[in-house]
C-alpha positions as CSV (number, residue, x, y, z in Angstrom):
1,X,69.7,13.2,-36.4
2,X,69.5,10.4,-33.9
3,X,68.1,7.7,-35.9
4,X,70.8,7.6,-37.9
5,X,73.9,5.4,-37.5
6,X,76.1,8.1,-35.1
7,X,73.6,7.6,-32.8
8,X,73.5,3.8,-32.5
9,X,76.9,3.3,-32.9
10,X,77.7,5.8,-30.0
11,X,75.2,4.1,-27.8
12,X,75.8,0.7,-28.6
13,X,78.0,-0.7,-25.7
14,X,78.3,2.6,-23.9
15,X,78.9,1.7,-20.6
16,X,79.2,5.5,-19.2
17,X,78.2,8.6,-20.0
18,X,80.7,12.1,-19.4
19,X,78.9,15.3,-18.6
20,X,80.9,18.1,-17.2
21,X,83.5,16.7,-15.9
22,X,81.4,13.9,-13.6
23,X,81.7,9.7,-14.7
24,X,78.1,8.8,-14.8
25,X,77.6,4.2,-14.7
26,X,75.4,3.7,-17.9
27,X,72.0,1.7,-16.1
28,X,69.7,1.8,-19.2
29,X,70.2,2.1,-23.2
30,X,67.8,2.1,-26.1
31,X,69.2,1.7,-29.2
32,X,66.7,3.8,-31.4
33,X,64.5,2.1,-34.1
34,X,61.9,2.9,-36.3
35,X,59.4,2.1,-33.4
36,X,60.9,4.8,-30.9
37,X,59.3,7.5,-30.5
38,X,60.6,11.2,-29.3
39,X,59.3,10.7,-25.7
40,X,61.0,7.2,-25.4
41,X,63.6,6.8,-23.1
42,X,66.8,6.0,-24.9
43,X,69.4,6.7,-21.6
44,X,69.3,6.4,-18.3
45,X,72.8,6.7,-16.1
46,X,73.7,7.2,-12.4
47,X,76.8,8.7,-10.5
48,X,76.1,8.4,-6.7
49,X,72.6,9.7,-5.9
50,X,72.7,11.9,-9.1
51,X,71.0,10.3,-12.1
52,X,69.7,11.4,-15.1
53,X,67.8,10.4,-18.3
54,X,67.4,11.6,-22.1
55,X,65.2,11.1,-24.4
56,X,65.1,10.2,-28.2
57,X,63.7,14.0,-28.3
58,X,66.7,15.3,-26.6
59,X,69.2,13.6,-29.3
60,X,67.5,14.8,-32.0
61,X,67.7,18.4,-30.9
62,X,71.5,17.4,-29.6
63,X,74.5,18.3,-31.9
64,X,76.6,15.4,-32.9
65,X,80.6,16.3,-32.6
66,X,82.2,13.1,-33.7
67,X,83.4,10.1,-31.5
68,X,80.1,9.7,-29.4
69,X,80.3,13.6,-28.2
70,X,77.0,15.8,-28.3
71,X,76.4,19.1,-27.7
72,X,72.6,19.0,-25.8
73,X,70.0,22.0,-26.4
74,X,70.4,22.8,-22.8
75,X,74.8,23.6,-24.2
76,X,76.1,20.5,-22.2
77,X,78.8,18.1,-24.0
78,X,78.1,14.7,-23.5
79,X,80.7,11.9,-24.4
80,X,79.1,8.1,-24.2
81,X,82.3,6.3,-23.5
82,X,82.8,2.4,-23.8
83,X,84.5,0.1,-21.1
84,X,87.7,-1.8,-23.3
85,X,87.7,-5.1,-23.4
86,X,91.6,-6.6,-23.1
87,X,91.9,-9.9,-24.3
C-alpha cells in the first residue's frame, strides 16, 4: 500500500499530522521510493514535548481512507494535513 501514489501524494507537502484530536508540526518527511525500506523512517512530527515517528512498515500495514486519512494497525486515524498557501 504505501509505495503507491496515495501515499506520496498525502505526504508530499504535509506540514502536520492529526491524531486524535492533537495538531502535531510535521519536523521530518520521506517520501517513499523504491530504495526505502520497511524500517526507514518516513515521518517524524512534534506537538509540545510529545513527538512521534512512523515508519514505511507502519503505512503499509495502515488503512488508507481517502484525502491523506489512515487508519494505523494500532486503530488510530491519522490525517496529514497541508498548510494553504494564499496568493
Amino acid at each position: 500500500m504505501a509505495r503507491d501514489s496515495s501515499l506520496a501524494l498525502a505526504l508530499d507537502g504535509a506540514d502536520f499530522v492529526l491524531v486524535d484530536g492533537a495538531v502535531f508540526a510535521t519536523e521530518y518527511l520521506r517520501l517513499p521510493d523504491e530504495d526505502t525500506r520497511a524500517d526507514d523512517v518516513v515521518l517524524e512530527a512534534r506537538h509540545g514535548d510529545a513527538e512521534f515517528s512512523l515508519t514505511l512498515g507502519e503505512f503499509d500495514a495502515a488503512e488508507p481512507l481517502g484525502d491523506g486519512v489512515f487508519r494505523l494497525k494500532t486503530g488510530e486515524l491519522l490525517r496529514l494535513l497541508s498548510q494553504p498557501t494564499v496568493h
